[in-house]
C-alpha positions as a printed NumPy array, in Angstrom:
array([[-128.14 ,   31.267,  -75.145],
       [-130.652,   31.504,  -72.674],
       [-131.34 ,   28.245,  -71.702],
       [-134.973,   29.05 ,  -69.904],
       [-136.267,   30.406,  -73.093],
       [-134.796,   27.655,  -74.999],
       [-136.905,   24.81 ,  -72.901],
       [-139.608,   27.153,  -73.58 ],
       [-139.384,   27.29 ,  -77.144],
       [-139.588,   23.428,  -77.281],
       [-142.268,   22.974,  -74.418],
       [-144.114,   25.4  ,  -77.509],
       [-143.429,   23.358,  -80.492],
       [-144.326,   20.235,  -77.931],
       [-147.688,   21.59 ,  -77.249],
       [-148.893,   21.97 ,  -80.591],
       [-147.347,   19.152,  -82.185],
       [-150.946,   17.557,  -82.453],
       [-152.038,   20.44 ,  -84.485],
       [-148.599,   20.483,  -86.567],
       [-149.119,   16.746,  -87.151],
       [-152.475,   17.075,  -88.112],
       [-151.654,   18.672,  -91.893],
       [-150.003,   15.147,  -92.581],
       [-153.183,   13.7  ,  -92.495],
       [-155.325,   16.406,  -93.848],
       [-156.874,   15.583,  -97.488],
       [-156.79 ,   18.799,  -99.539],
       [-160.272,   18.143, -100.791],
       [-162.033,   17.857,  -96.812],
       [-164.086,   20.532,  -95.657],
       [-161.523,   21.763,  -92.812],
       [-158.709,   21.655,  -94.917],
       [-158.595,   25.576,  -94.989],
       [-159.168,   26.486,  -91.447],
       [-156.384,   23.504,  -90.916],
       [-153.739,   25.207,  -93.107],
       [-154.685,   28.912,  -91.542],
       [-154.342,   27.754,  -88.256],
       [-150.81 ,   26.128,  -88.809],
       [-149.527,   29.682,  -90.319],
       [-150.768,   30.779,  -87.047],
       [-149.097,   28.699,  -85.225],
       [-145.791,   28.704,  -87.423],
       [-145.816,   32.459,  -86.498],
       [-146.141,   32.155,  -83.008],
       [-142.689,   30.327,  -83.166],
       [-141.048,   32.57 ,  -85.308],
       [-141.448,   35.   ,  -82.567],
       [-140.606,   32.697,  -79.704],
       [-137.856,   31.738,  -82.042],
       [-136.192,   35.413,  -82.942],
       [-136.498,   36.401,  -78.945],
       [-133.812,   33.663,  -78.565],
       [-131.848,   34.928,  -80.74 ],
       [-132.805,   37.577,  -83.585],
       [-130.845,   35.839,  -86.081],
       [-132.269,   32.549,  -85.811],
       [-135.6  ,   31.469,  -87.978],
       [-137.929,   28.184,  -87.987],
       [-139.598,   26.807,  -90.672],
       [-142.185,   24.013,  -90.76 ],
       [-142.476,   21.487,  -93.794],
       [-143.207,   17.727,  -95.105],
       [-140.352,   15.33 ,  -95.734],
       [-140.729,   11.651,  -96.937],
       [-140.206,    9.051,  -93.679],
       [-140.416,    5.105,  -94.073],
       [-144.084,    5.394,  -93.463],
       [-145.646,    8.214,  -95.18 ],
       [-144.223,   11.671,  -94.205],
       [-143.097,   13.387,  -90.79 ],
       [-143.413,   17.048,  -89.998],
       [-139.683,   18.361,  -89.715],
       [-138.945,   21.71 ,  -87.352],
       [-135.901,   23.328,  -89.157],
       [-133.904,   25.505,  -86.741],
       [-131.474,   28.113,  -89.356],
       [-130.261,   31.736,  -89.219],
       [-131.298,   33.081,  -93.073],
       [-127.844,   32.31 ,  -94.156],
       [-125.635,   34.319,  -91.679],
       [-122.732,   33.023,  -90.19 ],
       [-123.01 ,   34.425,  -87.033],
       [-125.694,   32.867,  -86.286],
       [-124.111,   28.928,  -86.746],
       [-123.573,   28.527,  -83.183],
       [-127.136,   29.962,  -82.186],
       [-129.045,   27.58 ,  -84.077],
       [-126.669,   24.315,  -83.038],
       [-127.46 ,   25.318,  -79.513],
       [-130.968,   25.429,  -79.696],
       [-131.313,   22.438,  -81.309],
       [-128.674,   20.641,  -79.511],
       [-131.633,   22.09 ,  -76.886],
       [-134.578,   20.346,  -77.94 ],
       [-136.012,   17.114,  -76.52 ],
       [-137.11 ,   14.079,  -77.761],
       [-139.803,   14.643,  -80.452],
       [-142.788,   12.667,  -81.215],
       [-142.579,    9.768,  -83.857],
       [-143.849,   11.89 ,  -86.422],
       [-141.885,   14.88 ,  -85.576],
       [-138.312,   15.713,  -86.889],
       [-135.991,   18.757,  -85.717],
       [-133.186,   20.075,  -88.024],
       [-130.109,   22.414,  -88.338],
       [-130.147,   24.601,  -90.4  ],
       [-132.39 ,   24.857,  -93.892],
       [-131.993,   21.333,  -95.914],
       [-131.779,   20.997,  -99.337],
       [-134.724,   19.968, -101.632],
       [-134.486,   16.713, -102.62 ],
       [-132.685,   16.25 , -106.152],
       [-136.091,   14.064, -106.951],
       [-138.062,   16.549, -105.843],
       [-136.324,   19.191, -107.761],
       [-136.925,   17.31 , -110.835],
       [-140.302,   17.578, -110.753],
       [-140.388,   21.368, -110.245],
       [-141.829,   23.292, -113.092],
       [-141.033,   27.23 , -113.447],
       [-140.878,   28.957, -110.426],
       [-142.55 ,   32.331, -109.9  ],
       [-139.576,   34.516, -108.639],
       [-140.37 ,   38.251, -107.774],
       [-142.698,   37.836, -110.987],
       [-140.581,   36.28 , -113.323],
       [-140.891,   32.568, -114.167],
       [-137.59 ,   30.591, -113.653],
       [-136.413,   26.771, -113.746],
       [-134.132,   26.193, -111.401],
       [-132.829,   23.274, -113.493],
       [-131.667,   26.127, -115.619],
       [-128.915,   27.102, -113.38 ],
       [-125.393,   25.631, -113.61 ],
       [-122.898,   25.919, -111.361],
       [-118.438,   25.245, -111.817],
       [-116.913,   24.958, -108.697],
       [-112.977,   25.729, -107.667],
       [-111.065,   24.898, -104.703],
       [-110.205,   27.419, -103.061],
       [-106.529,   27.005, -101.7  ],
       [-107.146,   29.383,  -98.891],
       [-109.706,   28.002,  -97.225],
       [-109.713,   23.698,  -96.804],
       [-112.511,   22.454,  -98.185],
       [-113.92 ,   26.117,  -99.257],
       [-114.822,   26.83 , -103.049],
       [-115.031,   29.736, -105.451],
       [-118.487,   28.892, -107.56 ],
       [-119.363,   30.514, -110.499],
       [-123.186,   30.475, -110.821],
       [-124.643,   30.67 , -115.019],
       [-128.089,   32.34 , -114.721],
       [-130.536,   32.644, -117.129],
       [-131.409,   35.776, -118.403],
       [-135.148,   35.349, -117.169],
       [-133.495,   35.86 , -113.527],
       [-133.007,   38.909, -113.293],
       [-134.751,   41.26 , -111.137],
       [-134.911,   44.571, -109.865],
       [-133.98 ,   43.098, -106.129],
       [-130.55 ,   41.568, -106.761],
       [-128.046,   42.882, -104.228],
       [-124.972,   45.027, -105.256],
       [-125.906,   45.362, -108.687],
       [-125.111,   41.75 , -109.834],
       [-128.109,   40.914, -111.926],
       [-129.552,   37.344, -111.341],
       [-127.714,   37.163, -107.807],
       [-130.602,   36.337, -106.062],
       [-131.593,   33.744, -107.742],
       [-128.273,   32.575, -107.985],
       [-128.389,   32.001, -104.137],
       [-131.838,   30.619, -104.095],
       [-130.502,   27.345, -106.346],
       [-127.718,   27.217, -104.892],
       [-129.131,   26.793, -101.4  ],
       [-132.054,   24.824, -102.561],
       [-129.404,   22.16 , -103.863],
       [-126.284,   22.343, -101.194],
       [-128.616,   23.96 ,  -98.274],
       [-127.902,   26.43 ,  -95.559],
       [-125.154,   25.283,  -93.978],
       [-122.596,   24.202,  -96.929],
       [-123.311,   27.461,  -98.406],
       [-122.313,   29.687,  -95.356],
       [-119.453,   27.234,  -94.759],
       [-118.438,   25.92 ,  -98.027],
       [-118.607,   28.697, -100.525],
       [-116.444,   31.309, -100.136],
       [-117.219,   33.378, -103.798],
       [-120.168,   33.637, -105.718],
       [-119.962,   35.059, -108.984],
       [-122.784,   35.54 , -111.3  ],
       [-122.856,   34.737, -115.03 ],
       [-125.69 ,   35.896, -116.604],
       [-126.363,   33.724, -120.399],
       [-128.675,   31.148, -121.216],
       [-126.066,   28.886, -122.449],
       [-123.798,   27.906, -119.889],
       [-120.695,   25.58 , -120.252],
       [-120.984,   22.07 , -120.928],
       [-119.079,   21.08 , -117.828],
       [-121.513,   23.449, -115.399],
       [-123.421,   21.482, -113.271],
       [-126.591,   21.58 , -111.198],
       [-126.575,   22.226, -107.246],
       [-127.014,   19.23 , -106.342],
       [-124.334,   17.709, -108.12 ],
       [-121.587,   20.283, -106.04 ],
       [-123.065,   18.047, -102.611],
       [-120.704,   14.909, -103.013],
       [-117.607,   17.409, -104.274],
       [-117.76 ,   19.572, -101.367],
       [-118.579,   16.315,  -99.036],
       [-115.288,   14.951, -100.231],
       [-113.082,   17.701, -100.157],
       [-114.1  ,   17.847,  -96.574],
       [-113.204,   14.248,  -96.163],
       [-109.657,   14.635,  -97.297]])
């Protein structure tokens, strides 16, 4: 990695932390909550592109996560789910300095909080609605790989969309809940299949996402 562009990158994210930080104290109802939020996007763009000329695999996103005291911003460093970019983003953010109090950096995209997820209604996927708490999951060791699984995802019908890959209906949203509950990096490192099931009545021993977190953390344990 080049290491110049890497301090760069940061010195970026550094300089408009202010105006990152800002949007946790921004009241959706105030006058400049608009300009606020289109500024931001302007911003988050402008280190997508610092971002990708480190490394054209790597991505950044910019969200809100709960702290002790309210929220802090949190920089997430990932590579849209390709393995070969694992070592990319663990450089750069092995890279980055200190952050202010209110400012987090990550590796790799996290999952969404299982509270979180409980809240969430429908969601509006390539124009069909969708509940992610609709999706079940089994998961298998797999004995080639330590600490690797074969998942079988159970998609509802509703999934489906003219975008899945390969012609495996509901696979994309398959791999949306999936990541949404395990995150980026158990799912490039963890999962080895990914079969789709497509039926709104999955098994009565399928699980959610999230639950697969403490059974992959374990098997990695042993």
């Amino acid at each position: 990695m080049n290491q110049d562009k890497a301090r760069q990158f940061w010195t970026t994210v550094a300089d408009h932390g202010p105006d990152l930080c800002a949007v946790l104290d921004a009241s959706a109802t105030a006058a400049d909550f608009e300009p606020s939020i289109t500024r931001i996007g302007r911003i988050v763009d402008t280190l997508r592109s610092a971002v990708a000329d480190i490394d054209p695999l790597l991505r950044v996103g910019v969200d809100q996560v709960p702290a002790n005291d309210g929220a802090v911003l949190r920089i997430a460093i990932s590579c849209n789910h390709n393995p070969e970019g694992i070592e990319a983003v663990q450089a750069l953010v092995a890279a980055a300095p200190a952050m202010p109090p209110r400012m987090r950096v990550c590796a790799f995209s996290q999952p969404i909080p299982r509270e979180v997820a409980g809240r969430l209604g429908p969601l509006d996927f390539l124009g069909h609605a969708v509940c992610v708490q609709d999706v079940r999951f089994l998961a298998s060791p797999n004995p080639a790989g330590a600490g690797t699984f074969d998942i079988a995802c159970y998609v509802p019908e509703a999934a489906v969309t003219d975008m899945d890959p390969d012609d495996v209906p509901g696979a994309l949203f398959a791999n949306l809940a999936l990541s949404m509950g395990i995150g980026e990096l158990r799912l490039m490192t963890r999962v080895n299949t990914l079969g789709v099931v497509l039926g709104d009545d999955p098994p009565a021993t399928a699980v959610n996402a999230w639950d697969l977190v403490d059974l992959m953390d374990a098997a990695l344990a042993h």
